[in-house]
C-alpha positions as CSV (number, residue, x, y, z in Angstrom):
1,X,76.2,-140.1,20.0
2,X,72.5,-141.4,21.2
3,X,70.8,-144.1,18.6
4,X,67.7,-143.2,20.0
5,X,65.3,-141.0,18.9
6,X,63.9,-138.0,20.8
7,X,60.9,-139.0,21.8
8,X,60.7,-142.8,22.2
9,X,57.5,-143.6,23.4
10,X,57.1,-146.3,26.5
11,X,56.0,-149.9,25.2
12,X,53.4,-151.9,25.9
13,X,55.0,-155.6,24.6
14,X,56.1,-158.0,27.5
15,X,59.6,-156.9,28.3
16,X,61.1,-159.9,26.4
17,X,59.5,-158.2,22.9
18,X,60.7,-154.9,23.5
19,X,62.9,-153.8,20.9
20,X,66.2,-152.4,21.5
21,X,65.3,-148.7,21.3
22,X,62.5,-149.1,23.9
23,X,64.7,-151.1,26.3
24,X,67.3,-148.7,26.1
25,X,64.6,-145.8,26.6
26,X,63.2,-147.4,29.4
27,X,66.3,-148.0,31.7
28,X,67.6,-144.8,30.6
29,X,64.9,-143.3,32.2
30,X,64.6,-145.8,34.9
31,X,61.3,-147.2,34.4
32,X,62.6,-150.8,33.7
33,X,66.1,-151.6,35.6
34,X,68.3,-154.2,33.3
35,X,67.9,-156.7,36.2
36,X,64.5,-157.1,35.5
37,X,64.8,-157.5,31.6
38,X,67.7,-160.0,31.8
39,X,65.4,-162.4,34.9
40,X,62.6,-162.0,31.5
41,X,64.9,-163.5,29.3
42,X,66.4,-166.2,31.3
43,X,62.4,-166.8,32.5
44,X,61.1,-166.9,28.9
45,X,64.2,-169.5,27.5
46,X,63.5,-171.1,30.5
47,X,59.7,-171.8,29.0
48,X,60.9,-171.5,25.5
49,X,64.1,-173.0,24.6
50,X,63.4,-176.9,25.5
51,X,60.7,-176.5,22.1
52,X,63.2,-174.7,20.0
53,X,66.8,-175.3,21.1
54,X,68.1,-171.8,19.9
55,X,70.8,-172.2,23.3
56,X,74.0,-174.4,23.9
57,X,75.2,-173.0,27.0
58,X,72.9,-170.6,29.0
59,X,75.1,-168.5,31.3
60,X,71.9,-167.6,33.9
61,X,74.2,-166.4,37.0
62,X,76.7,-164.5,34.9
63,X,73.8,-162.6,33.1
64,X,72.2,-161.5,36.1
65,X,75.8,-160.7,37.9
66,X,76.1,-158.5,35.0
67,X,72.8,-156.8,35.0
68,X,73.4,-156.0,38.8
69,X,76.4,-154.0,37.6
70,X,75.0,-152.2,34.7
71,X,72.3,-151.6,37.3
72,X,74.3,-150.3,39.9
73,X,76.4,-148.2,37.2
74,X,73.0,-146.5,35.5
75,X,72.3,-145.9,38.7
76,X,75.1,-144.1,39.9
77,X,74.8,-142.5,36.8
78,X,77.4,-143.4,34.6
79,X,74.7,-144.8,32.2
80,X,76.9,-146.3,29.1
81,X,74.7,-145.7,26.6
82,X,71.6,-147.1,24.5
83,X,73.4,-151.2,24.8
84,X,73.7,-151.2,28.3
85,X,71.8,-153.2,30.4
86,X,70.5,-155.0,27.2
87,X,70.7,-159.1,26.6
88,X,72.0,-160.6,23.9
89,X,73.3,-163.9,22.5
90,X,76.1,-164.9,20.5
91,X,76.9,-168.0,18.1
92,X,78.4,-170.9,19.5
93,X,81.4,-170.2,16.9
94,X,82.4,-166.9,18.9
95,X,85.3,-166.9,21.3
96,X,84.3,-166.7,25.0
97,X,86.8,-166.5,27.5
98,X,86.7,-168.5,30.3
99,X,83.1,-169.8,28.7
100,X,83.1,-173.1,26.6
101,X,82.6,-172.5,22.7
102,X,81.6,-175.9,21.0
103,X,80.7,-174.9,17.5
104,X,78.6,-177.4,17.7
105,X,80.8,-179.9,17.8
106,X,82.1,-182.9,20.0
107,X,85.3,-181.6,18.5
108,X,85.2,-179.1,20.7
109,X,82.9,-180.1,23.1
110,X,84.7,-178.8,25.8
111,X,87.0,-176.1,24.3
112,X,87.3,-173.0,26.3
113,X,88.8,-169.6,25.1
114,X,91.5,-168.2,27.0
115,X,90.1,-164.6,24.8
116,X,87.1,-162.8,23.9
117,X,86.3,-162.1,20.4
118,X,86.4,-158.7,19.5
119,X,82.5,-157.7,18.7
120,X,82.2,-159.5,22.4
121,X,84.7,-157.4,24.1
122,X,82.6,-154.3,22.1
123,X,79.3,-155.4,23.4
124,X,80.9,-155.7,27.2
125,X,82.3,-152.2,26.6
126,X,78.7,-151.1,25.3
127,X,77.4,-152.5,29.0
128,X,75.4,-155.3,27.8
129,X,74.9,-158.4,29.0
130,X,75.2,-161.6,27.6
131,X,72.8,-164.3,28.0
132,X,74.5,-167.5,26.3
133,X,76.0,-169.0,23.5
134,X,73.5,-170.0,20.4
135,X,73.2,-173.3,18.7
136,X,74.6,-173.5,15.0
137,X,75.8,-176.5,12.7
138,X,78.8,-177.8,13.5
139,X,81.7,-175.0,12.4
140,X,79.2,-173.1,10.7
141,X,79.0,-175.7,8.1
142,X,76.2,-177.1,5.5
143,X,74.1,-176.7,2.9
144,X,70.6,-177.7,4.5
145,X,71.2,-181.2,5.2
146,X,70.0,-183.0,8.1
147,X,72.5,-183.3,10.7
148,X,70.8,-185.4,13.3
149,X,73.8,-187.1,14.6
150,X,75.6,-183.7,16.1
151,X,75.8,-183.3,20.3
152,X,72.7,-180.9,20.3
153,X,69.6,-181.1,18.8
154,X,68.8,-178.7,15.7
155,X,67.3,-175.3,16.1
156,X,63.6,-175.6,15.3
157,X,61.6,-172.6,13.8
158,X,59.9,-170.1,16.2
159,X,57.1,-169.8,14.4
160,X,56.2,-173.2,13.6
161,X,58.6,-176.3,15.7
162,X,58.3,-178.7,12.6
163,X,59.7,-176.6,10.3
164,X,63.3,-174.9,9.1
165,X,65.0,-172.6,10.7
166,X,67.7,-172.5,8.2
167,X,71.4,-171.3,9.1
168,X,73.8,-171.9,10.1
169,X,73.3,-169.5,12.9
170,X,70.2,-171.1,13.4
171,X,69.8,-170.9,17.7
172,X,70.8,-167.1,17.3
173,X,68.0,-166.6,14.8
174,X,65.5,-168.6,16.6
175,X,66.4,-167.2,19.9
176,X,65.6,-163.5,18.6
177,X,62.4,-164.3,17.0
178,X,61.0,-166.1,20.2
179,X,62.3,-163.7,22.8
180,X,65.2,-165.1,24.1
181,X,67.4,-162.8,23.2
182,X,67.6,-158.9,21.9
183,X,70.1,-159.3,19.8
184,X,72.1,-162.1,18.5
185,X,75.3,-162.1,16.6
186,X,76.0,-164.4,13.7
187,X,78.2,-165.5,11.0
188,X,77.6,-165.8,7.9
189,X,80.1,-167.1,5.1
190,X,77.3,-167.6,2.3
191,X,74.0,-166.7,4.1
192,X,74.2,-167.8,7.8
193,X,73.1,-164.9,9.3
194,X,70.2,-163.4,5.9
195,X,69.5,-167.0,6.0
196,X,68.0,-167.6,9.6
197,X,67.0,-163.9,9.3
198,X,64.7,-165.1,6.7
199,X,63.6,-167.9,8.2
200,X,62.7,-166.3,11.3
201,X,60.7,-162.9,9.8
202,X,63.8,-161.0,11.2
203,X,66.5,-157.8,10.0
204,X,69.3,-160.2,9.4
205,X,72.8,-157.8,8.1
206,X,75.9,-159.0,6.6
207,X,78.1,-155.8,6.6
208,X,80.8,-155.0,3.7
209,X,83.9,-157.7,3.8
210,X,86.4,-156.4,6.3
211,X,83.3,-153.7,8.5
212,X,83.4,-155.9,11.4
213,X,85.8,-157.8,13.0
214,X,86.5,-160.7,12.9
215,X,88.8,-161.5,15.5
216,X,87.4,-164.4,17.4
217,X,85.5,-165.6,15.4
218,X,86.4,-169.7,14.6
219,X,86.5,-169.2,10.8
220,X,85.0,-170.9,7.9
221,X,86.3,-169.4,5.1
222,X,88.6,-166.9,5.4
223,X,87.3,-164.8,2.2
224,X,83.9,-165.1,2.8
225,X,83.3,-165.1,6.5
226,X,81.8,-161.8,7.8
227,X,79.8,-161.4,11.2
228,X,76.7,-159.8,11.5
229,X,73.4,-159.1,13.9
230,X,70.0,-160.4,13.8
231,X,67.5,-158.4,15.1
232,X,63.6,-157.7,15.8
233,X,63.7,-154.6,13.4
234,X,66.0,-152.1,11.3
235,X,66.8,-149.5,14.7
236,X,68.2,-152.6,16.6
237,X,70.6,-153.3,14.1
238,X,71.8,-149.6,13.5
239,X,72.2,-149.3,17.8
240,X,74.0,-152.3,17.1
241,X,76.3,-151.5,14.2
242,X,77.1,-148.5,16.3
243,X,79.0,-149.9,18.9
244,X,80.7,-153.4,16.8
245,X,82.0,-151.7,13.8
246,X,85.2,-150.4,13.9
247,X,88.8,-151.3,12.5
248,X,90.6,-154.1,14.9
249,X,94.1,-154.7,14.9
250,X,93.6,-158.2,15.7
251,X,91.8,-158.9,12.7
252,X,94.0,-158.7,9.2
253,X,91.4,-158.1,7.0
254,X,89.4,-155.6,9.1
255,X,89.1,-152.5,7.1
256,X,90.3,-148.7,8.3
257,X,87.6,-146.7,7.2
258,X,85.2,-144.1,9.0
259,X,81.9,-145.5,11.2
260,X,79.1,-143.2,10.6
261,X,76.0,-142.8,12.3
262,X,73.6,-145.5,11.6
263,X,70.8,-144.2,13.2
264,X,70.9,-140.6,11.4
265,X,68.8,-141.3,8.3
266,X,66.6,-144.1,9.5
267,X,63.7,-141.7,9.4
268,X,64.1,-140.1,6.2
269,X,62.9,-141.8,3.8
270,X,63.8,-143.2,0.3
271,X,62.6,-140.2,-1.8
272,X,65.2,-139.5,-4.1
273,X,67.2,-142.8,-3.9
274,X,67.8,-144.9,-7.6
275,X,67.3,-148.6,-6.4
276,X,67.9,-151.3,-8.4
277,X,66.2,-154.2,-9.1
278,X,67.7,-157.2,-10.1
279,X,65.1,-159.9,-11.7
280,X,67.6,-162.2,-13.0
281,X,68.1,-164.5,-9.9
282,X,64.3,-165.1,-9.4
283,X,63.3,-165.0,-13.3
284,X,66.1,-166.8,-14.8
285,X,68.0,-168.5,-12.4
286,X,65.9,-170.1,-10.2
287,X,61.9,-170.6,-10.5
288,X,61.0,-169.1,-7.6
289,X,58.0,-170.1,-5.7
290,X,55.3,-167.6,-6.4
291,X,54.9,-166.2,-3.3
292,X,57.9,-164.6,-2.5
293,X,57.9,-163.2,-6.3
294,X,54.8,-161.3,-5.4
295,X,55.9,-160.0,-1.8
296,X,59.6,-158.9,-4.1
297,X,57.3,-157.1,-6.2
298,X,55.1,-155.7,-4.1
299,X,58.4,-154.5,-2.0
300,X,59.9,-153.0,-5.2
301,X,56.4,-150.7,-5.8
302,X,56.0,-149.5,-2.1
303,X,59.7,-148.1,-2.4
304,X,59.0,-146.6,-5.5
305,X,55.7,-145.1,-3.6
306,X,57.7,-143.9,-1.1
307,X,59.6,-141.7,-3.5
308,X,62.4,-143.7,-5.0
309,X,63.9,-144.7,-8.6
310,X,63.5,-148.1,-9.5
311,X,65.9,-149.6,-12.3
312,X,66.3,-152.2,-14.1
313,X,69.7,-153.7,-13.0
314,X,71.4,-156.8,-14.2
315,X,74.4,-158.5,-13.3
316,X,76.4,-160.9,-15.9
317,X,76.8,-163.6,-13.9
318,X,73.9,-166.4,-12.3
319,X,73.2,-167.1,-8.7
320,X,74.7,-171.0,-9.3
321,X,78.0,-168.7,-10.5
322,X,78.4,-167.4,-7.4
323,X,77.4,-170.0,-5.2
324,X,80.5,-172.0,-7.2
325,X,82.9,-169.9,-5.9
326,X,81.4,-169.7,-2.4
327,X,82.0,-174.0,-2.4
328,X,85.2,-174.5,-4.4
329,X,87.0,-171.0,-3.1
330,X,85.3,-171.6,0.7
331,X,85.6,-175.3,1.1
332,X,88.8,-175.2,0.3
333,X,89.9,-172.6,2.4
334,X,87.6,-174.3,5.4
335,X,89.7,-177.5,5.0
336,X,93.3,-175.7,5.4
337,X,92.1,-173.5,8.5
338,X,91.1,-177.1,9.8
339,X,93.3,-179.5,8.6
340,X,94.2,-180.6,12.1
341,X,90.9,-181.2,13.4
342,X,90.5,-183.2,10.3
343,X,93.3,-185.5,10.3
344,X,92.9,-186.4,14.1
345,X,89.5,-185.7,14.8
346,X,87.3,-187.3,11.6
347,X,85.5,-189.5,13.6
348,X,83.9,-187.3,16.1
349,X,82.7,-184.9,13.5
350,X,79.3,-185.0,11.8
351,X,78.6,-186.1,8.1
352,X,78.3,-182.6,6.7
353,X,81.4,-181.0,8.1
354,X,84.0,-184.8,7.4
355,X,81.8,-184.3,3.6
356,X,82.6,-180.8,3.0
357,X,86.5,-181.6,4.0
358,X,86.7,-185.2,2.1
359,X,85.1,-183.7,-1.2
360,X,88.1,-180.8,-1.2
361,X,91.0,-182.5,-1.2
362,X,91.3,-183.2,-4.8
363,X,90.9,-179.5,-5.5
364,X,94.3,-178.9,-6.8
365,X,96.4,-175.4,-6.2
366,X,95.9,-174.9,-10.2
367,X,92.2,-174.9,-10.1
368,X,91.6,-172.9,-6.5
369,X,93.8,-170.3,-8.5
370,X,91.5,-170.6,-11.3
371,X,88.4,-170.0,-9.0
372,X,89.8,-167.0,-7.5
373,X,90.9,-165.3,-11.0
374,X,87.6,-165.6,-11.7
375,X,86.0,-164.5,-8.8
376,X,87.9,-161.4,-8.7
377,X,86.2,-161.0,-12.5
378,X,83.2,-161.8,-10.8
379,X,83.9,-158.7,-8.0
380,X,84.2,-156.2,-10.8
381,X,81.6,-156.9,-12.9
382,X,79.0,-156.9,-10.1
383,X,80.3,-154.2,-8.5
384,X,80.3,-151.8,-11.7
385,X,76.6,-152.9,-11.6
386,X,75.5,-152.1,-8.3
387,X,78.0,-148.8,-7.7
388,X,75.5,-147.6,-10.4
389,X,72.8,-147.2,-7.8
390,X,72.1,-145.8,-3.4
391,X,71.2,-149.4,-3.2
392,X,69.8,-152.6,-4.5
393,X,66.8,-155.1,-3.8
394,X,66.5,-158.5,-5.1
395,X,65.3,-161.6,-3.8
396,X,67.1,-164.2,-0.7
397,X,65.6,-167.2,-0.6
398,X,63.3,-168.2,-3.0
399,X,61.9,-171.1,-1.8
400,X,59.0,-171.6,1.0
401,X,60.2,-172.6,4.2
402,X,60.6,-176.5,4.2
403,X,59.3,-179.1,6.9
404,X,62.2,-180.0,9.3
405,X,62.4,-183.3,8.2
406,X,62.4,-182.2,4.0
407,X,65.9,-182.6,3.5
408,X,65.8,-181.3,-0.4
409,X,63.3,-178.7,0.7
410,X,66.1,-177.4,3.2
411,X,68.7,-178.2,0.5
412,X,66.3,-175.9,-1.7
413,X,66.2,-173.2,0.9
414,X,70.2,-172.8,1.2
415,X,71.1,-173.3,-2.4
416,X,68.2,-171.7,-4.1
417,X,69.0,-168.5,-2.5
418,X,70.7,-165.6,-3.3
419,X,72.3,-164.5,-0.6
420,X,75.8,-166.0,-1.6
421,X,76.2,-163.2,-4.2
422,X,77.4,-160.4,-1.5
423,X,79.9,-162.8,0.0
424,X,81.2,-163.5,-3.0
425,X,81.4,-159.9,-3.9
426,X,81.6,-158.5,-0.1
427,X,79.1,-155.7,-0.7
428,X,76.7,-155.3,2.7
429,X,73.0,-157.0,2.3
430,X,70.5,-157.2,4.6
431,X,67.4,-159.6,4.6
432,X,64.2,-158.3,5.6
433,X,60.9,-160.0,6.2
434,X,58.3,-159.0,3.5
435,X,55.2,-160.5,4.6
436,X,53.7,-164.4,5.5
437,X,53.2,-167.1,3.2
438,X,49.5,-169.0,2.9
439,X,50.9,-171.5,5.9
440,X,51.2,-168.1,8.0
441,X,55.7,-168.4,7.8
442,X,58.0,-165.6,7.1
443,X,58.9,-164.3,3.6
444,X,62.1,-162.2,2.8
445,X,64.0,-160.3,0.2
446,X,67.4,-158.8,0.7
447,X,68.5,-155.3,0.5
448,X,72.3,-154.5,-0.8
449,X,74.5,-151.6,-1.3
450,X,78.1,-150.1,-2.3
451,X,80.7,-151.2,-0.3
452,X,80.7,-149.8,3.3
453,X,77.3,-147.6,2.8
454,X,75.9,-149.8,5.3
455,X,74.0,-146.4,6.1
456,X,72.0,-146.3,3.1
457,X,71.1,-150.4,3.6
458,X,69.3,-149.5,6.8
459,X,68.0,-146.2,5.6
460,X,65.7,-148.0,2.6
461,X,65.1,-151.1,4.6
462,X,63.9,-148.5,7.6
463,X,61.6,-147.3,5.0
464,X,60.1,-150.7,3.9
465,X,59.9,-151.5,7.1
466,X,57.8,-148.7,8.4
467,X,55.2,-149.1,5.4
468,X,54.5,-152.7,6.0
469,X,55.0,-153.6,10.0
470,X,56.0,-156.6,9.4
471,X,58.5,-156.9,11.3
472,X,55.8,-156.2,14.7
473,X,54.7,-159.5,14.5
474,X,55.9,-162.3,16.9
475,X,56.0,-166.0,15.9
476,X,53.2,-168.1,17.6
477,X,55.5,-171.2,18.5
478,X,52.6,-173.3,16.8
479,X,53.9,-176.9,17.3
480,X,52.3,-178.9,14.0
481,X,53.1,-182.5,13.5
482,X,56.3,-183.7,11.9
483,X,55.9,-185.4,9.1
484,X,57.2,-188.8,7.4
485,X,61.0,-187.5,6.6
486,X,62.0,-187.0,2.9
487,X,65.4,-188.0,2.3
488,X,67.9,-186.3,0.0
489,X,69.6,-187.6,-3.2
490,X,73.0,-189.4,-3.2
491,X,75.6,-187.2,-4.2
492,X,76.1,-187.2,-8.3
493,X,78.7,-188.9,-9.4
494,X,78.1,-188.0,-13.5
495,X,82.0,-187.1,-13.1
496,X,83.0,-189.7,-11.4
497,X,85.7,-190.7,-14.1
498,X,87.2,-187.2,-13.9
499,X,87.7,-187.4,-10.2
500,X,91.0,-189.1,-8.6
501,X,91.2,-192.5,-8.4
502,X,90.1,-194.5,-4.5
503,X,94.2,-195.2,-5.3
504,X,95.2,-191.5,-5.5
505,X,92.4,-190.3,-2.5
506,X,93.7,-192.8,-0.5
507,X,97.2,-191.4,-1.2
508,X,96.3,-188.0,-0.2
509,X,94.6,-189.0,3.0
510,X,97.6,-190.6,4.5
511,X,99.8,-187.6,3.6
512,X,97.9,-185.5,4.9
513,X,97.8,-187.5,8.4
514,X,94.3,-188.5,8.6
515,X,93.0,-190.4,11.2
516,X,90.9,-194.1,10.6
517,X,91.2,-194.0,7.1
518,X,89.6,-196.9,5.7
519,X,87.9,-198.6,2.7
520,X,84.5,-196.7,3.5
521,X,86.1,-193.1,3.9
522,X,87.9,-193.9,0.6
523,X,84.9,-194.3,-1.1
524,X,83.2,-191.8,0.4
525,X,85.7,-189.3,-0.6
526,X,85.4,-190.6,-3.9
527,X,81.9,-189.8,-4.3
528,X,82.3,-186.7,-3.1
529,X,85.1,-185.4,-5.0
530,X,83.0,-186.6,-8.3
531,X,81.0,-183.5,-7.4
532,X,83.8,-181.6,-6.7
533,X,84.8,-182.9,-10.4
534,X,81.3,-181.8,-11.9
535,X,81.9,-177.9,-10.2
536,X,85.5,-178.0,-11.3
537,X,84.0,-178.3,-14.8
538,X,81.7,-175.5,-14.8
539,X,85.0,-172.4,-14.6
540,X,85.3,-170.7,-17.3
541,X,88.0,-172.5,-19.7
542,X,89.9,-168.8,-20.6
543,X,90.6,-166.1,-18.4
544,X,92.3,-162.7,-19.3
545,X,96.3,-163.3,-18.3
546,X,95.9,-160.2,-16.0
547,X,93.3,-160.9,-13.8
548,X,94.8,-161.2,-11.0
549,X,94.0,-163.4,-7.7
550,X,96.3,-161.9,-5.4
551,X,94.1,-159.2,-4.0
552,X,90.8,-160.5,-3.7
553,X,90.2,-160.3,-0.5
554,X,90.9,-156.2,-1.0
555,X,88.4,-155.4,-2.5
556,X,87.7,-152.6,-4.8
557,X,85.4,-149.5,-3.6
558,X,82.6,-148.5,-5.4
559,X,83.0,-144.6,-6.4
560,X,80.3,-142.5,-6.6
């Protein structure tokens, strides 16, 4: 099954801007050998990466052993297909045997795989080549703080250096805008990989719960966590999807359902299609800067030039709704896949990761119960909503890309998105760049569908796409002066006389093990699980007696 179209004309970008589909064209047909495209890459993050620290661990001789075999193999020809021979980067949160995977973390520092992940072992199997592992926050964890204190410096943005890249696969991101990589794979458990997608004026997808695997994968939250690529533009992703997706044994929540071909429909159009357009979480939810409302709009009247039905759709339930379950469900489920690392290691990991555990251990089993009765509500309502349409566009973030030092601003960015609405829901959504701000940075929307109709995500998204061109244009690695840093707001402690006593946190710490607990972490945790208090609050106080929690993570299918 070829991804590529018939006739795929030769480019004329450096070989490090190529996209996928002209790669692939071009060592298919011998004009380029993958030798030569992988020395491009390792030459451009050689010049590259020191400004934006998208790589952890560069793997320069093992890239180029590689290409010399996918070289040798094309050609003896037993060319593999439209992957082979083509770079690509993975998060620093994916298992590498034999090849150190930190996560970002002095944790792990030094941890190394004894397997692959599965989506690796695909990309192998598809003949191409990986470059290195990509820098992210530590386990995939934050909500746009600073985090200055990890082992590696953050991931800067490729189109300016002193501002966000958002995340938290915020190397893979950066590395694909800039060059250094064709493809990247993230994670993204409630907008790592839209998020840096965004950021970076990239096709970022998050594929239906349970599309890819996730074997492999050092997991966040085991009911939100899907992988997904980042890539230069919509083709890349469907050559992509092509040979990842699949059901995996290894992976319990993988789902058993047919892969079509991603590529078929890329070319034809939206005409036809009922989208629909979801207002609330820009109008009502969030004030959203007014920039990205007029590039949403503008997005939603192209597609309806190009043929389409646009809809009003609405949804009962508000962005902060679902990013409530994402943190009392997710953080929650973070700190029991973790627990160890926790109570031995607290010490060697950064404030946002010991925060995020500390402010979840006075979630009691009653109330995570509670979250996920409602979230399954949550599931139902939304889907009922969007099976009702081919697909639906609505906004991602809906803030302006923040200085690097703005710690609300990047705070903003994360929370005032709404990209945690499909993990909470699992439905596939992709973010797409729609245009440039006044300061010359990406904007984006996102782009959703019916569960595991990933086809019809790329299909209108391949249609936007192709209208605006966007998605040609390369960042400028402009390198503009930091400014002062704006520090964020201590944690709200309004409910701090509905959290657990320092007595009863200190009680829980010690049985659960926990390393140098003291009067400082006591207090910390205190803080902390005021917040926890204040979201604890906002559940609903009634629920129907049948709603049941039990199968959330299988989700329901919307019908046609």
């Amino acid at each position: 099954m070829s991804a590529l179209p018939v006739d795929q004309p030769v480019a004329c970008e450096p070989l490090f801007y190529l996209t996928v589909a002209e790669a692939a064209h071009l060592i298919a047909t011998r004009q380029v050998s993958p030798v030569e495209l992988v020395q491009a890459h390792l030459d451009r993050i050689a010049a590259v990466d020191p400004k934006i620290f998208g790589f952890i661990t560069v793997l320069a001789d093992r890239a180029l052993e590689q290409a010399r075999a996918a070289e040798q193999e094309i050609m003896a020809g037993k060319y593999r297909g439209p992957l082979h021979g083509i770079p690509y980067s993975l998060k620093d949160n994916y298992y590498t045997k034999d090849i150190r995977t930190t996560a970002a973390s002095r944790v792990l520092w030094d941890w190394v795989p004894t397997v692959d992940a599965t989506i690796h072992s695909r990309l192998k199997e598809a003949g191409a080549v990986l470059l290195g592992k990509n820098n992210t926050w530590e386990f995939g964890t934050g909500t746009g703080e600073l985090q200055p204190d990890l082992p590696f410096p953050i991931a800067c943005n490729a189109w300016d250096t002193a501002y966000y890249a958002a995340g938290s696969s915020s190397g893979t991101g950066v590395s694909v805008a800039a060059g250094l990589a064709m493809i990247g794979m993230g994670s993204d458990t409630g907008g790592s990989v839209r998020a840096p997608a965004a950021a970076g004026g990239l096709f970022g997808l998050k594929p239906t719960y349970g599309r890819l695997s996730r074997a492999g994968i050092l997991p966040n939250s085991l009911s939100f966590d899907a992988a997904g690529p980042l890539t230069r533009n919509v083709r890349d992703a469907a050559i992509t999807m092509q040979a990842i997706a699949g059901h995996d044994p290894r992976d319990p929540t993988s789902a058993d359902v047919p892969v079509p071909d991603y590529s078929a429909d890329l070319a034809t159009g939206v005409k036809g299609l009922r989208i629909g357009f979801i207002r609330r979480f820009h109008e009502r939810d969030f004030a959203a800067d007014p920039q990205t409302v007029t590039a949403l709009v503008a997005a939603v009247d192209i597609l309806r030039r190009l043929g389409a039905e646009i809809v009003e759709l609405d949804v009962p339930y508000s962005v902060q709704d679902y990013r409530l379950c994402v943190r009392l469900i997710g953080q929650s489920e973070s700190l029991s896949i973790h627990e160890q690392s926790f109570r031995e290691h607290n010490r060697l990991m950064g404030p946002a990761l010991r925060d995020k555990f500390l402010g979840s251990i006075s979630l009691s089993a009653f109330e995570f119960v509670k979250a996920t009765r409602w979230r399954h509500e949550i599931i139902a309502k939304t889907d009922a909503a969007i099976a009702s349409c081919d697909a639906v566009i609505c906004a991602g973030p809906m803030r302006l890309i923040p200085a690097l030092n703005d710690q609300p601003g990047m705070i903003a960015y994360m929370l005032g998105s709404a990209n945690c609405v499909f993990n909470v829901t699992g439905h596939p959504s992709a973010a797409i760049c729609s245009g440039f701000d006044d300061r010359g940075l990406p904007l984006s929307l996102q782009i959703a569908g019916r569960y595991f109709d990933e086809a019809t995500v790329l299909r209108v998204a391949a249609a936007y796409e192709s209208a605006t061109q966007w998605t040609q244009r390369h960042p400028s690695l402009r390198e503009s002066p930091l400014p002062d840093p704006i520090l964020a707001a201590k944690p709200d402690t309004d409910n701090i006389m509905t959290a657990p006593s320092r007595d009863e946190i200190a009680a829980v710490l010690r049985r659960m093990g926990a390393a140098g607990v003291d009067a400082a972490m006591i207090d910390r945790a205190h803080a902390l699980c005021a917040v926890t208090a204040g979201m604890i609050a906002r559940l609903p106080s009634t629920m129907p007696r049948d709603t049941d929690s039990a199968h959330v993570l299988q989700l329901p299918r919307s019908v046609d």
